[in-house]
C-alpha positions in Angstrom: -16.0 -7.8 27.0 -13.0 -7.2 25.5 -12.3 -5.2 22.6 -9.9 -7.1 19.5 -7.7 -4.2 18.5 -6.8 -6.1 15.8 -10.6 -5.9 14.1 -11.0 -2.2 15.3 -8.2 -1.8 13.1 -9.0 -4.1 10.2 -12.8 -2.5 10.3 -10.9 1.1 10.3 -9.2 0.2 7.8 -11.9 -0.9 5.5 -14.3 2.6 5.9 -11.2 4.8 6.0 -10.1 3.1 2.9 -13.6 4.0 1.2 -14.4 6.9 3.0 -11.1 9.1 4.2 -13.2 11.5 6.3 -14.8 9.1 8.0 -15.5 10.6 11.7 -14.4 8.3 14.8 -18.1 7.7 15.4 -18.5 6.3 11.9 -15.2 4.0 12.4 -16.6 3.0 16.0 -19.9 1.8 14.0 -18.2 0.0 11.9 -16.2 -1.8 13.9 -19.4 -2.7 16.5 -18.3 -0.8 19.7 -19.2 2.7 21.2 -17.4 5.8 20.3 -16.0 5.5 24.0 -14.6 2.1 23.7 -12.8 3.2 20.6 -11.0 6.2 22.6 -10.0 4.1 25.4 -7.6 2.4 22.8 -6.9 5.4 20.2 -7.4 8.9 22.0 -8.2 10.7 18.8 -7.8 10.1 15.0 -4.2 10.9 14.8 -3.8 8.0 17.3 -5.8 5.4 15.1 -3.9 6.8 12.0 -0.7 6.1 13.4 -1.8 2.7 14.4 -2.9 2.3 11.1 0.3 3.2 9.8 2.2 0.5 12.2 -0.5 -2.2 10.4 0.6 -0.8 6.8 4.0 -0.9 7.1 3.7 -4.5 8.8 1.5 -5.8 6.4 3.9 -4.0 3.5 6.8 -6.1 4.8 5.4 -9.2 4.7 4.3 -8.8 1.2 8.0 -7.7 0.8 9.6 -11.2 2.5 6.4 -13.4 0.8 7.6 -12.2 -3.0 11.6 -13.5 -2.0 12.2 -9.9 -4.0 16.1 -11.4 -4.9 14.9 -14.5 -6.6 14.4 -14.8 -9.9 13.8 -12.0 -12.6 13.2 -8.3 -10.8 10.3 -8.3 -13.5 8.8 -11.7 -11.4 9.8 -10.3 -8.4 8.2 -7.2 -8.9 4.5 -9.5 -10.0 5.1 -11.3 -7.0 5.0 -8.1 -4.8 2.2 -6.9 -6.2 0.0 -9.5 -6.0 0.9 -10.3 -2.3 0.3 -6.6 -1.6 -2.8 -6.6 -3.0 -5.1 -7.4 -0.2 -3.5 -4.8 1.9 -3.5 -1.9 -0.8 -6.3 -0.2 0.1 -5.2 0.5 3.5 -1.9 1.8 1.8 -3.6 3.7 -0.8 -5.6 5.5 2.6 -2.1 6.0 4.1 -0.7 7.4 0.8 -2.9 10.5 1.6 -2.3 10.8 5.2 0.6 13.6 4.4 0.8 13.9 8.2 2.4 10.4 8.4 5.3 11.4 5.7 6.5 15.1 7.0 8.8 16.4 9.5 10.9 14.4 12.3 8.1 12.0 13.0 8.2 9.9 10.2 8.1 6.3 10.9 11.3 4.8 10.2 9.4 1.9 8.4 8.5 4.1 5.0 12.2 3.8 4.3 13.1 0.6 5.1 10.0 -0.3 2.6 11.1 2.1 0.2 15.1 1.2 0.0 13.5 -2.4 -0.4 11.7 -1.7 -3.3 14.0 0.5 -5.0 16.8 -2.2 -4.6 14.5 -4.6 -6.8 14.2 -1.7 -9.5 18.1 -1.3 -9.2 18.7 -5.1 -9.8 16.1 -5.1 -12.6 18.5 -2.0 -13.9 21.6 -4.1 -13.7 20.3 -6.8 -15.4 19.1 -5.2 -18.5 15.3 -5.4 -17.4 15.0 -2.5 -16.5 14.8 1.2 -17.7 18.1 3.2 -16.9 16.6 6.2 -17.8 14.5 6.4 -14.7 15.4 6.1 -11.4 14.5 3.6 -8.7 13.3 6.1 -6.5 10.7 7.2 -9.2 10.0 3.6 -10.1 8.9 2.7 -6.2 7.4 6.4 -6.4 5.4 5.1 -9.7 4.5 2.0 -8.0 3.2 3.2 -5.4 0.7 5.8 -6.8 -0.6 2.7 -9.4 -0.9 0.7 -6.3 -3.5 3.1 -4.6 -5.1 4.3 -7.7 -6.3 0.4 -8.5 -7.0 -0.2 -4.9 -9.4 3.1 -5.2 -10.5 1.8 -8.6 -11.1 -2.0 -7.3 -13.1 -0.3 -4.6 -15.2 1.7 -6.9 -15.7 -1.2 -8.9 -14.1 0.1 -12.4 -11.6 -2.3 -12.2 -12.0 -6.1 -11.6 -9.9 -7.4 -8.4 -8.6 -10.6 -10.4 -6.9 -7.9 -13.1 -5.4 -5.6 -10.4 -1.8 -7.6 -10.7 -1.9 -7.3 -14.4 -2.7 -3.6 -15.1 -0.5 -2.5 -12.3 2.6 -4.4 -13.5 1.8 -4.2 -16.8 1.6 -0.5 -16.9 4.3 0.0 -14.8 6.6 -1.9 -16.8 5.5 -1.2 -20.4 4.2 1.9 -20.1 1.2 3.5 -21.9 2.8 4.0 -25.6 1.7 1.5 -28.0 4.8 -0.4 -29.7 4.6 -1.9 -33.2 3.8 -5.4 -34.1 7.4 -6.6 -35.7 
């Protein structure tokens, strides 16, 4: 029978993203094979991880193309992104721990294309006054990011409602958390 790497990898996905220690017994489970079949296609964790990685940074530019991030307001743009994202998030917010996959020579070259995609939209946002000047887009994708995974893990956990994960992501990005007077 053959194995659909493409489910072994979605199924990964889905424990690792709840449960980051899960051991390649528990991903084999999950994804209904044998602990054997799984190592015939990803020798060890650090293999599936960096296959993992290849299906974040795939699934990352599509939600990048989908949201047309040079149309329209970087402030729509930027909604857009997020909410096409949104089903792939947890994985990301799993990879966003995986320090292995962001240190030394062996960084995958996809992290910065990604990143110099989303810091252009803050820098266009910056140019036409939507934007704060005071931070930079580096931060801003940095700050994305990190609210990105931290409402995947809360969607997950169920302290956060999936159809407001768009909203409170953007929302707090862009508005911050001071409270502004009424005029």
């Amino acid at each position: 029978m053959a194995v659909d790497r493409n489910h072994v990898l979605r199924s990964a996905a889905a424990l690792l993203t709840r449960k980051s220690t899960a051991t390649m017994d528990e991903v084999a489970r999950a994804a209904g094979i044998s602990r054997a079949t799984l190592h015939r296609h990803f020798a060890g964790r650090d293999t599936l991880v960096r296959a993992l990685e290849a299906l974040g940074i795939e699934e990352c530019e599509a939600a990048l193309d989908a949201a047309r991030l040079d149309t329209g307001p970087a402030r729509e743009a930027l909604r857009r992104f997020v909410t096409e994202i949104e089903s792939a998030a947890g994985l990301l917010a799993f990879l966003y721990t995986e320090n292995q996959l962001f240190e030394g020579e062996a960084q995958n070259e996809g992290w910065s294309r990604i990143d110099a995609r989303i810091a252009a939209l803050f820098r266009r946002g910056q140019t036409s006054g939507e934007f704060r000047i005071d931070l930079t887009p580096a931060w801003l994708t940095e700050a994305l990011y990190g609210l990105m995974a931290s409402g995947a893990w809360a969607v997950a956990e169920g302290r956060l409602a999936p159809k407001d994960f768009t909203y409170m992501i953007v929302e707090l990005l862009l508005g911050g958390a001071l409270r502004r007077e009424e005029p």
